[in-house]
Backbone bond lengths (Angstrom), bond angles and torsions (degrees), N, CA, C in turn:
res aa  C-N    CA-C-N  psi(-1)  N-CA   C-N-CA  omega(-1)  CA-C   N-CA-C  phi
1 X - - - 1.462 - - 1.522 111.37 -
2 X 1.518 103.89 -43.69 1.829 98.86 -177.96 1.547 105.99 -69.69
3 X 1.220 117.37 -37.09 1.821 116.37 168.42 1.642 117.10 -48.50
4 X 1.280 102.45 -41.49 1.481 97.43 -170.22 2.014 112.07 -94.37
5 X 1.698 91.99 -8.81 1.816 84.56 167.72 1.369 90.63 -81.09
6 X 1.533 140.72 -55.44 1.580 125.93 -140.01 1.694 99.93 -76.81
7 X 1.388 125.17 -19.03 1.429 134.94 152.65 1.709 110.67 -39.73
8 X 1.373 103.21 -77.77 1.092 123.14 163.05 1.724 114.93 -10.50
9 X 1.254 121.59 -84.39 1.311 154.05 -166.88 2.080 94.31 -73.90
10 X 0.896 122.90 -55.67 1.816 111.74 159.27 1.553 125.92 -38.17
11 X 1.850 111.11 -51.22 1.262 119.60 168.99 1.023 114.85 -57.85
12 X 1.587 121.67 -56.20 1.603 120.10 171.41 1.458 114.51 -31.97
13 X 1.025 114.77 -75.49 1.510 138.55 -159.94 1.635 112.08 -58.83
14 X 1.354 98.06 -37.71 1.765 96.59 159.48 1.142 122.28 -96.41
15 X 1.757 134.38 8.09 1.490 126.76 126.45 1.412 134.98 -27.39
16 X 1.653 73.99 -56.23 1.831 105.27 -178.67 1.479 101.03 -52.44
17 X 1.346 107.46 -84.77 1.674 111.34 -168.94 1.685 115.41 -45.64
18 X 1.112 109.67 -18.87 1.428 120.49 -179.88 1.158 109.34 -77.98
19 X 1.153 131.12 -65.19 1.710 143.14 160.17 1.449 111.45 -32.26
20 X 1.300 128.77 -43.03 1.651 137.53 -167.62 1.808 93.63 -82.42
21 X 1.013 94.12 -60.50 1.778 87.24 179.23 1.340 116.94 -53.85
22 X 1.253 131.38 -2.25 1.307 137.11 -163.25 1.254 97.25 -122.97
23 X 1.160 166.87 -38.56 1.241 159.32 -67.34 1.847 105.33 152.33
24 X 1.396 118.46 -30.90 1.576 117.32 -166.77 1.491 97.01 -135.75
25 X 0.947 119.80 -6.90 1.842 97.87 -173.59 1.248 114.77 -62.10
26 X 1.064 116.36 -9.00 2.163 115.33 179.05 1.325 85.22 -81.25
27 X 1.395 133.56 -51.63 1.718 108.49 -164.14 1.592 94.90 -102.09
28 X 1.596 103.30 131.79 1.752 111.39 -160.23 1.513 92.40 -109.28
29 X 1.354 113.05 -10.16 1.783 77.12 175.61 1.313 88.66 -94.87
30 X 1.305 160.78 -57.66 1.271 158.94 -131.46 1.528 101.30 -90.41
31 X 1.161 116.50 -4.91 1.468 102.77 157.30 2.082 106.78 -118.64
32 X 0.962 84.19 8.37 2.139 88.25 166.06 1.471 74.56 -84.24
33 X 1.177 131.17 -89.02 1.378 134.45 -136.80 1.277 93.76 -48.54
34 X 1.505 136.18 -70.64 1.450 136.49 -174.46 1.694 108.04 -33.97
35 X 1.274 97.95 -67.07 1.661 101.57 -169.50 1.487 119.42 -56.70
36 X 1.604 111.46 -20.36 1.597 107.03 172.92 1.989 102.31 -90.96
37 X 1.100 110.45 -27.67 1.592 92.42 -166.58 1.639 108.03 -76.91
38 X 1.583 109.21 -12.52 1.384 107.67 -176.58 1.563 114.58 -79.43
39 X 1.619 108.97 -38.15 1.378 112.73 176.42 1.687 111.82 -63.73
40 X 1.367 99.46 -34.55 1.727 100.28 -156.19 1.522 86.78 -82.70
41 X 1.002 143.11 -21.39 1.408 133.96 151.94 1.026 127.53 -58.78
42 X 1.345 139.82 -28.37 1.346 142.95 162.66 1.496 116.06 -57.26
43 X 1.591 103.39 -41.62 1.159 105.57 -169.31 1.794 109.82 -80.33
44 X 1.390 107.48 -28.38 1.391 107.51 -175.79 1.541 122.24 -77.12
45 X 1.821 101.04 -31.21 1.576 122.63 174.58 1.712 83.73 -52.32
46 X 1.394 107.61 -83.56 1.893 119.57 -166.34 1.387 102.15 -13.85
47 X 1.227 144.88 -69.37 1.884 173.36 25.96 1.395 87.83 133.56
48 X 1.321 103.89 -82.21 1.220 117.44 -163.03 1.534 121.12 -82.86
49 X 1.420 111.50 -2.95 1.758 108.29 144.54 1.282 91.49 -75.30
50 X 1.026 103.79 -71.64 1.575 105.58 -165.40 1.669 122.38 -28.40
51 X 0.821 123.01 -20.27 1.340 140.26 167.42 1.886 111.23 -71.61
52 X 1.102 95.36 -25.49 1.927 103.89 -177.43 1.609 99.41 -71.11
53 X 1.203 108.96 -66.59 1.312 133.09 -179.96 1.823 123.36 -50.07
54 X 1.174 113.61 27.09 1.162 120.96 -179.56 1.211 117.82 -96.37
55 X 1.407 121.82 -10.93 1.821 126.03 -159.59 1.906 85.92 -139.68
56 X 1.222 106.56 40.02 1.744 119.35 168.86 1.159 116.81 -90.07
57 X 1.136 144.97 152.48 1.606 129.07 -164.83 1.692 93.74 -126.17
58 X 1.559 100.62 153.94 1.041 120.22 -21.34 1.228 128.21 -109.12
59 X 1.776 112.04 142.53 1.093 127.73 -143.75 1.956 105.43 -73.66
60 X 1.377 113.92 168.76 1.519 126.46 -42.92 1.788 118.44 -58.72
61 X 0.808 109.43 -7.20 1.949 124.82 -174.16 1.524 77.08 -29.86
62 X 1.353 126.05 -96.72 1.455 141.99 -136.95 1.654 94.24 -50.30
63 X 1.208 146.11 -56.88 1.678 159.68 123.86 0.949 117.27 32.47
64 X 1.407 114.07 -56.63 1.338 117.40 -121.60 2.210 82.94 -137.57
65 X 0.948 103.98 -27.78 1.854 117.31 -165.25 1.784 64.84 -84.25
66 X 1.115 130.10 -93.78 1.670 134.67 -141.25 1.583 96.03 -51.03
67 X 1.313 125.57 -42.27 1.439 127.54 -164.08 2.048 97.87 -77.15
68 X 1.249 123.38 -38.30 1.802 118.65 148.51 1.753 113.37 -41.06
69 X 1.547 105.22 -57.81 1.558 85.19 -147.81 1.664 96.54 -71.48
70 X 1.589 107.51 -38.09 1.748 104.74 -154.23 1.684 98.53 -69.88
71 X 1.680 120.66 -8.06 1.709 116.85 163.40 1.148 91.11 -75.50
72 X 1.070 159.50 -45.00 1.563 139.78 -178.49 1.406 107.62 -69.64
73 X 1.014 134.13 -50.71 1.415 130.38 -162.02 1.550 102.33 -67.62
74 X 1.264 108.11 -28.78 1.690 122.72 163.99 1.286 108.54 -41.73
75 X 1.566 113.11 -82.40 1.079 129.84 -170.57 1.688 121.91 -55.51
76 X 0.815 104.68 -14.03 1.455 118.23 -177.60 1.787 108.68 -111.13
77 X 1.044 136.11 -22.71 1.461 127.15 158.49 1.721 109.50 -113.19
78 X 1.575 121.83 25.99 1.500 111.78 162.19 1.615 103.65 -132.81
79 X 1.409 115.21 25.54 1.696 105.62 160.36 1.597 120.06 -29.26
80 X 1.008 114.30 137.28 1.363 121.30 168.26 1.596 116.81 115.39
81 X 1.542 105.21 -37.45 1.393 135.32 -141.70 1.571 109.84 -98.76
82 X 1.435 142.53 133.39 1.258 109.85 167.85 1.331 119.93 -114.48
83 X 1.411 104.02 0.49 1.665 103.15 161.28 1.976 126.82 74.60
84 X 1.573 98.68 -11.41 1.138 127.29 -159.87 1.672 116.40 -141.83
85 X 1.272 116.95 112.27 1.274 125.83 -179.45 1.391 93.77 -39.60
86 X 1.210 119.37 -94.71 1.828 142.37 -163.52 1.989 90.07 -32.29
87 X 1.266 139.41 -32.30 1.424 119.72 170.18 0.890 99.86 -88.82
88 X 1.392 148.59 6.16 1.826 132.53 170.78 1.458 88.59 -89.73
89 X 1.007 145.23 -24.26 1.744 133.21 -171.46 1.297 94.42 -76.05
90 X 1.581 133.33 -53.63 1.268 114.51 -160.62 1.932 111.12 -49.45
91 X 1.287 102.44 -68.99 1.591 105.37 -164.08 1.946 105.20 -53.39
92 X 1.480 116.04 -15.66 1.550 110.05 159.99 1.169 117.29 -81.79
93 X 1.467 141.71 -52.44 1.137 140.34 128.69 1.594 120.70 29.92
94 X 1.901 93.03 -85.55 1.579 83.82 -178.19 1.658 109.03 -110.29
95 X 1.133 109.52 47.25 1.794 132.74 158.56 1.816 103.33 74.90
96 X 1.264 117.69 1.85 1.386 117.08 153.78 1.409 133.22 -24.65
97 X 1.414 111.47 -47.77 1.355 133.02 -168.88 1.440 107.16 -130.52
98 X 1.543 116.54 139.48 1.731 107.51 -171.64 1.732 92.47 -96.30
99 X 1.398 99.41 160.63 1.538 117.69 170.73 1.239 108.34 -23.56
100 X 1.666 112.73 -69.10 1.416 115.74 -149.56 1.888 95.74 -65.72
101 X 1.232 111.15 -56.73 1.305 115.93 -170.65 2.040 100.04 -47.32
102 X 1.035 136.13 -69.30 0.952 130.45 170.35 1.409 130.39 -22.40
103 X 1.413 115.10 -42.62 1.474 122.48 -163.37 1.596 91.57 -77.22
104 X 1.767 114.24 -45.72 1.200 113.21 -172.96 1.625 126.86 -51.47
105 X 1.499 83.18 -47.77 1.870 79.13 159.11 1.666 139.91 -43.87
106 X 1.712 95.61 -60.72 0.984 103.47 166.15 1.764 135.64 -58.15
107 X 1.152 107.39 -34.70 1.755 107.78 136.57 1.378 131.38 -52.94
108 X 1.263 128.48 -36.61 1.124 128.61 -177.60 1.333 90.99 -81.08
109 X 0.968 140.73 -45.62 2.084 126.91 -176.19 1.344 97.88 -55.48
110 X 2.092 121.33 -69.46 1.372 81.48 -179.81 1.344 163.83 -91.75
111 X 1.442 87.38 17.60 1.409 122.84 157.74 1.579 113.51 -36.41
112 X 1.331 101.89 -64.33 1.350 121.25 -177.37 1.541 111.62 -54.03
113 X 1.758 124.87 -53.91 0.918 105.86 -146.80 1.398 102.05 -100.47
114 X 1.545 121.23 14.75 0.956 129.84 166.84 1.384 120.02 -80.25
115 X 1.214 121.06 -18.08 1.404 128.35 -166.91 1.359 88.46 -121.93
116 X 1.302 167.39 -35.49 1.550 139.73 132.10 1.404 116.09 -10.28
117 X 1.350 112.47 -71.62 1.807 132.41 161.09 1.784 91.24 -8.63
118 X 1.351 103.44 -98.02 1.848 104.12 -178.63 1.279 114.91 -47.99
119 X 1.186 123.98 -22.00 1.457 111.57 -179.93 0.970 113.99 -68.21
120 X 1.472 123.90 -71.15 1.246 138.84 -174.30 1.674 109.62 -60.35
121 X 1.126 115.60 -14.80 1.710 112.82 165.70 1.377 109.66 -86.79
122 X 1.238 128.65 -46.91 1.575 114.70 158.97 1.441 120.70 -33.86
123 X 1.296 116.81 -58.10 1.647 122.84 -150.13 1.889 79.45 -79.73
124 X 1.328 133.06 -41.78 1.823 127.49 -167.78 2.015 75.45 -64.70
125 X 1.379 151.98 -81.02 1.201 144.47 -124.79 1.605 102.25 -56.76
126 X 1.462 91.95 -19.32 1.845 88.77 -160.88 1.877 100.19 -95.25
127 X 1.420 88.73 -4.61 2.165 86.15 167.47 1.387 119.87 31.93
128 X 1.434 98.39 60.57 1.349 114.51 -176.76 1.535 111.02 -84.22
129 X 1.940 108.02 -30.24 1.763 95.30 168.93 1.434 112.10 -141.13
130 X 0.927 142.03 -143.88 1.714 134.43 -152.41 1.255 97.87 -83.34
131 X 1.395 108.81 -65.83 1.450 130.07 -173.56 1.801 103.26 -27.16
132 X 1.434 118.53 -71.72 1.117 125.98 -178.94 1.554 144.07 -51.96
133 X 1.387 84.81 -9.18 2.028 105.04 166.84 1.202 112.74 -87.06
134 X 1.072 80.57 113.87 2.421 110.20 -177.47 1.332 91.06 91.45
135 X 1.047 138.82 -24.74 1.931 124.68 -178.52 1.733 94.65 -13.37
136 X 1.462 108.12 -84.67 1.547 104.96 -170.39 1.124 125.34 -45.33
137 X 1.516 140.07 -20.27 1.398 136.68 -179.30 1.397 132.07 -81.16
138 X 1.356 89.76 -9.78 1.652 114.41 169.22 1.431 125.50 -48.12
139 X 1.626 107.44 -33.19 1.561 110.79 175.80 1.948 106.38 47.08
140 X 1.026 143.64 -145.00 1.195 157.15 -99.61 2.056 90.99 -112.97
141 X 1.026 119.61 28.01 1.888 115.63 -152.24 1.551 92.65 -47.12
142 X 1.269 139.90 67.21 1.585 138.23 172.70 1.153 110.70 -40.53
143 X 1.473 110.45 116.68 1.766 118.15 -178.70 1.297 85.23 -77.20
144 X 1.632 145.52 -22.29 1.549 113.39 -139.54 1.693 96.56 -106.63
145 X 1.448 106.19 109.82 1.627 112.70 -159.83 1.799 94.67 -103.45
146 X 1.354 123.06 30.23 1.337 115.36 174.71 1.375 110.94 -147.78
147 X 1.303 146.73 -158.61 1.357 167.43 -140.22 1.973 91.25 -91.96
148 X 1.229 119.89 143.47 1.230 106.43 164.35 1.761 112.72 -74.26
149 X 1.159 120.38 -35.66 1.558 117.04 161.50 1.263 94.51 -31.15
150 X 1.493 110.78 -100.50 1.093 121.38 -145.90 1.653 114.98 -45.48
151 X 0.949 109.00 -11.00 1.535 99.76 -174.45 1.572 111.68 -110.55
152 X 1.541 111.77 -1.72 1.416 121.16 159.34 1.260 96.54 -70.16
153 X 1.773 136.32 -47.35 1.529 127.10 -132.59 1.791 79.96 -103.31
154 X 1.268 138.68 0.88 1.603 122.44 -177.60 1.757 99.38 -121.87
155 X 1.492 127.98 -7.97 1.055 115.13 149.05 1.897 123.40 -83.69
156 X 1.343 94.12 -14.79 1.827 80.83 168.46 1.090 107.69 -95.93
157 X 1.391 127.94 -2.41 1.202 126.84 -151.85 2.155 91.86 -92.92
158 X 1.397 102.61 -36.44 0.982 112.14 176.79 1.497 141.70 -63.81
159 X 2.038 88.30 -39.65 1.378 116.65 171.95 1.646 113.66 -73.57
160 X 1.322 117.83 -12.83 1.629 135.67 165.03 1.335 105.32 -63.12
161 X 1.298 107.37 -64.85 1.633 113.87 -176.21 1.507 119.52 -55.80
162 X 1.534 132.05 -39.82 0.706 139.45 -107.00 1.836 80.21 -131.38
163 X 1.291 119.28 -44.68 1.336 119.51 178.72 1.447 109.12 -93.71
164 X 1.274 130.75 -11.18 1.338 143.39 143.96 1.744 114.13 -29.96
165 X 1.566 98.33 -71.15 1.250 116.62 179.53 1.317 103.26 -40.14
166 X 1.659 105.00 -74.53 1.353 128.16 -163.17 1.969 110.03 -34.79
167 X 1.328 134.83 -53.68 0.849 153.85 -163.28 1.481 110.22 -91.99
168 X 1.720 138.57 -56.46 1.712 116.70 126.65 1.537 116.24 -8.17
169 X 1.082 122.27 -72.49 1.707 114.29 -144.26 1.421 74.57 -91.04
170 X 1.625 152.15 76.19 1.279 134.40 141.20 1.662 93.74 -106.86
171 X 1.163 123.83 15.87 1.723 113.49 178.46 1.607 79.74 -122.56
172 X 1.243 149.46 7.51 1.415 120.85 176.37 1.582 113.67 -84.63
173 X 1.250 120.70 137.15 1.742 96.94 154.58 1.483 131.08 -9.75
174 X 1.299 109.67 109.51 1.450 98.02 155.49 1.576 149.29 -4.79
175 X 1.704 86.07 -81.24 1.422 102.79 169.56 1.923 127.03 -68.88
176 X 1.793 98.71 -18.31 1.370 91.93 170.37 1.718 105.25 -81.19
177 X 1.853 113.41 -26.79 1.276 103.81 -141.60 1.963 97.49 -65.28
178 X 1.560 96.85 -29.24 1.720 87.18 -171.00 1.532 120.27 -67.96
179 X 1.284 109.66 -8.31 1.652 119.97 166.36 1.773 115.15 -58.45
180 X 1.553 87.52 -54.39 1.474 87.18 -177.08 1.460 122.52 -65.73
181 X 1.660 125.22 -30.91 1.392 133.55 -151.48 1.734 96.41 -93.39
182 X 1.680 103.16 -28.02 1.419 102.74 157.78 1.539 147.92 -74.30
183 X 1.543 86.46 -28.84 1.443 108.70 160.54 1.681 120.93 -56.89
184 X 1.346 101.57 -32.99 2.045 116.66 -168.83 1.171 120.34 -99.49
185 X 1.848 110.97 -20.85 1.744 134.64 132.82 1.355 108.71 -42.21
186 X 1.296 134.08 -69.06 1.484 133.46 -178.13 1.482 125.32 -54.01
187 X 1.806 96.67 -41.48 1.647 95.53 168.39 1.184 127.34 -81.57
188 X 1.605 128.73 -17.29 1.457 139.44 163.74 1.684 113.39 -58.36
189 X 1.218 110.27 -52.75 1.342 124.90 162.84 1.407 126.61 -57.09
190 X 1.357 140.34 -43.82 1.479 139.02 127.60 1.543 125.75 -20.16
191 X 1.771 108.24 -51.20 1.241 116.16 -176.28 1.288 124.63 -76.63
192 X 1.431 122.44 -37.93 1.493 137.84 174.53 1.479 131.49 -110.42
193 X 1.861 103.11 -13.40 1.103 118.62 -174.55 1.567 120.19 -44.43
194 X 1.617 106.62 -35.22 1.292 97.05 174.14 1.681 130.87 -91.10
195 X 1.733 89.43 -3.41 1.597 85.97 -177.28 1.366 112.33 -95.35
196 X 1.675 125.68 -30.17 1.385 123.35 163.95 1.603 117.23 -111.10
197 X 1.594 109.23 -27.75 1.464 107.12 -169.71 1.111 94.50 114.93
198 X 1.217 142.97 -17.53 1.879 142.98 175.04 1.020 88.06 38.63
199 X 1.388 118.41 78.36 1.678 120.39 145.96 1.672 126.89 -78.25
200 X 1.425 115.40 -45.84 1.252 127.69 -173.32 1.423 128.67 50.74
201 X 1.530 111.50 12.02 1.133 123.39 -171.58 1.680 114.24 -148.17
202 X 1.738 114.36 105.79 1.631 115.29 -160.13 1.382 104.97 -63.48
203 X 1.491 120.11 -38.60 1.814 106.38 172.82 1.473 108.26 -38.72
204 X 1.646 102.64 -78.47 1.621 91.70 -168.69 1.225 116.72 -69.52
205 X 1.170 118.53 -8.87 1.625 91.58 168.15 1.897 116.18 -89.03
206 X 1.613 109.21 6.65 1.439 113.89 150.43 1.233 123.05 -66.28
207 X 0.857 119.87 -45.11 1.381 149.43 -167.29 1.819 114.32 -69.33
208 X 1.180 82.14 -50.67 1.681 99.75 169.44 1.504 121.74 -74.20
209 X 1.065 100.06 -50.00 1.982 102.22 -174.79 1.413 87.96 -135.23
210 X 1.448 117.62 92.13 1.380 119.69 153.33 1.247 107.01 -78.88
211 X 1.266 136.06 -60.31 1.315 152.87 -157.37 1.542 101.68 -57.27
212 X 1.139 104.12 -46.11 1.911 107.94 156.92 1.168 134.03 -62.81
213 X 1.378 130.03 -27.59 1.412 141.83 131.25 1.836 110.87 -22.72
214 X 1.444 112.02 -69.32 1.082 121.22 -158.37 1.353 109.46 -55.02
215 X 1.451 108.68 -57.55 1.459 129.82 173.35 1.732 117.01 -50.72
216 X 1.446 94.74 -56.62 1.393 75.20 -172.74 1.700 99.38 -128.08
217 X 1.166 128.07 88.85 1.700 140.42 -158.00 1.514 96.02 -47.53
218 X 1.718 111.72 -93.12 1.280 126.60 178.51 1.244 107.42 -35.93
219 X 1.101 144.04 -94.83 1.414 142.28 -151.23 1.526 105.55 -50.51
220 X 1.180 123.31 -38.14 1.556 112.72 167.20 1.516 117.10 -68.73
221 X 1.721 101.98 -52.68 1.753 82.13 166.07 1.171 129.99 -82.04
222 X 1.065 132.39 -1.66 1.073 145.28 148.22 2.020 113.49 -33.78
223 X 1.249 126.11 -80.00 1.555 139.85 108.01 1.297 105.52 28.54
224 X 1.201 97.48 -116.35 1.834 119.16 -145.97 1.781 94.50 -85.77
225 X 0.698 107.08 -36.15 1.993 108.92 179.18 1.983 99.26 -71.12
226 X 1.628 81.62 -87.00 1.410 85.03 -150.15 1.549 126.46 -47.91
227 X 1.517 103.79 -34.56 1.609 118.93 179.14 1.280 109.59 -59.14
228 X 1.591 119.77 -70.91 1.577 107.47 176.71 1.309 127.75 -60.82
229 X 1.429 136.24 -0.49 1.155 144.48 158.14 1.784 108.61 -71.10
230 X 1.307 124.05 -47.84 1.170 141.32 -161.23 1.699 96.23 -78.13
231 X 1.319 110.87 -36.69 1.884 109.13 -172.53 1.773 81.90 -76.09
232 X 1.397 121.25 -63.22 2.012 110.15 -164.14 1.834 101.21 -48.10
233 X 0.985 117.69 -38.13 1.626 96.57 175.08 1.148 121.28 -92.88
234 X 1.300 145.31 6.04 1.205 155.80 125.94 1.767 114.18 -46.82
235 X 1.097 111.99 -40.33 1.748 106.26 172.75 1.439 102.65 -87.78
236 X 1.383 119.06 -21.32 1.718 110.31 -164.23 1.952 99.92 -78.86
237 X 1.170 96.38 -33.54 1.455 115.04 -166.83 1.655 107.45 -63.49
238 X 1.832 108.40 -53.62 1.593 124.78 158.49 1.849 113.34 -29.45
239 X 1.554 87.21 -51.18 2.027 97.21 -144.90 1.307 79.51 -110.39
């Protein structure tokens, strides 16, 4: 059932982007804004099943195989898109993209992953399969199971690696490059998954632990904001 909603929610979403390109490309910011809040919703909806599915047997194989393919299945129906605050800085960064257009994105992500957030809490209220009984009672589920240091210095540490990669593999094939960036998603996530959640990305990790936001502001953005923002200008600054 959780395979065939996050299925579900991909088909949608490339209606969507399909329809906007058809229908909005004369007005370019209002279809930037469309085309990022639809992907970065896909990706955050995906996330946050994906987040159910962690205590699936047997563990981590089952985890860790779905968290590979649906980064590919990502990568392969959100071309264009970066889904991720910390990649909207690069192309502003090095004057690619103007301010205004930039910021819009970055609204439109958390736009997005805020309204995944309700989505995906509606569809857990209606406890349609195992996974989703008590989902909501969870309140605050804190991925960050270590030191706040330490989990500032292994989410930048990650967001280093991770946009490193990203920018290397822009001469690979296409079709190999999303193998690899999914492959280095899977091993980041193996590697840190249990001490922060290796998100590297402040939408979804809005998206993911709002309720942890609320509670504890700074130390989460602190976390999930500031660090992976702080590793993309640290590589932009390098390269």
């Amino acid at each position: 059932s959780s395979l065939l909603l996050m299925s579900g929610v991909v088909v949608a979403v490339g209606l969507c982007r399909r329809l906007a390109r058809r229908r909005l490309y004369s007005r370019p910011f209002l279809f930037a804004f469309l085309l990022e809040m639809f992907s970065t919703f896909q990706i955050c909806a995906c996330t946050n099943e994906l987040s159910l599915l962690g205590n699936v047997e047997p563990k981590p194989h089952t985890a860790l195989t779905l968290t590979y393919g649906f980064t590919v299945l990502h990568g392969l129906t959100l071309a264009g898109s970066a889904c991720n605050p910390c990649g909207t800085l690069q192309p502003m960064w090095g004057g690619g993209t103007s301010l205004s257009m930039g910021g819009l994105k970055i609204a439109a992500q958390f736009v997005a992953a805020l309204l995944a957030r309700v989505f995906m809490h509606f569809i857990w209220s209606l406890e349609m399969t195992e996974p989703h009984l008590g989902a909501l009672s969870q309140g605050c589920g804190s991925p960050m199971q270590t030191t706040e240091t330490q989990a500032f210095c292994i989410e930048l540490l990650f967001s280093v690696v991770f946009q490193l990669a990203v920018l290397r593999a822009e001469s690979v094939n296409p079709k190999y490059r999303v193998h690899l960036i999914a492959l280095l998603i899977t091993m980041l996530v193996y590697a840190g998954g249990n001490l922060t959640g290796a998100i590297f990305n402040p939408a979804l990790a809005f998206s993911l632990h709002a309720d942890c936001f609320y509670d504890k502001f700074l130390s989460y953005a602190l976390v999930y904001w500031i660090a992976p923002c702080l590793g993309k200008f640290l590589i932009l600054h390098v390269f």
